[in-house]
C-alpha positions, -999 to +999 in steps of 0.1 A: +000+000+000+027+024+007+044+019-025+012+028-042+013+058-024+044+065-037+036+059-069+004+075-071+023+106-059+051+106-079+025+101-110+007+134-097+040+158-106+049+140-141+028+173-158+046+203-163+013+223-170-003+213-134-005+238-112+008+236-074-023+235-056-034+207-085-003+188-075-009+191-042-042+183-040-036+150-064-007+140-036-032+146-009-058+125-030-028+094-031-025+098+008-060+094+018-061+055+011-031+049+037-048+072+060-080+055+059-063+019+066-047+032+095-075+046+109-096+015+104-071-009+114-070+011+150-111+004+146-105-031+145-080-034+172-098-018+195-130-039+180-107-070+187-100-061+221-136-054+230-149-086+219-120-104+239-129-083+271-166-092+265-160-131+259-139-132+294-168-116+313-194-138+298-169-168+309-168-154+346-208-152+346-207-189+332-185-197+364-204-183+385-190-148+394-210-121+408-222-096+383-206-066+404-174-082+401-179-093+360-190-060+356-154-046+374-137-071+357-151-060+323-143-021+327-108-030+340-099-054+308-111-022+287-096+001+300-066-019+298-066-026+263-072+013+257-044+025+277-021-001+259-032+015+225-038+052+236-004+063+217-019+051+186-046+080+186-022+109+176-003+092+146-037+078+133-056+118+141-023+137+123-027+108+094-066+110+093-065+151+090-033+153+067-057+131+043-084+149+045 
């Protein structure tokens, strides 16, 4: 995907007659793609990790755990799993904007 990028960039200045803001905009247009993966791939990790969070307290209610501590146990694996992945959210906002 990167390569394509690249590419699809490197196409946009071959034109001598485009203008800069044409160019730009074209480079801009080649970003977006990259942006939008990024941005969707933090979706499904935190997706992912949601699920897995979920599937642990519905195996603690199976065992026979109280639903005050499921419920603790829930917001604390969440929380986890955001924390771990909280330095994610700048690079993918600066990526998301810069395509945009």
């Amino acid at each position: 995907m990167l390569g394509l990028m690249f590419w699809c960039s490197a196409s946009c200045c071959e034109d001598n007659q485009t203008s800069m803001q044409q160019v730009h905009q074209c480079i801009e247009h080649c970003h977006a793609p990259l942006a939008q993966a990024q941005l969707e791939k933090f979706q499904v990790c935190l997706a992912w990790c949601t699920m897995h969070c979920n599937d642990k307290a519905k195996d603690s209610i199976d065992a026979g755990s109280k639903d005050l501590q499921v419920k603790w146990q829930l917001e604390t694996s969440v929380t986890k799993y955001v924390d771990d992945h909280m330095y994610l959210i700048p690079t993918v906002t600066k990526k998301t904007k810069e395509s945009l």
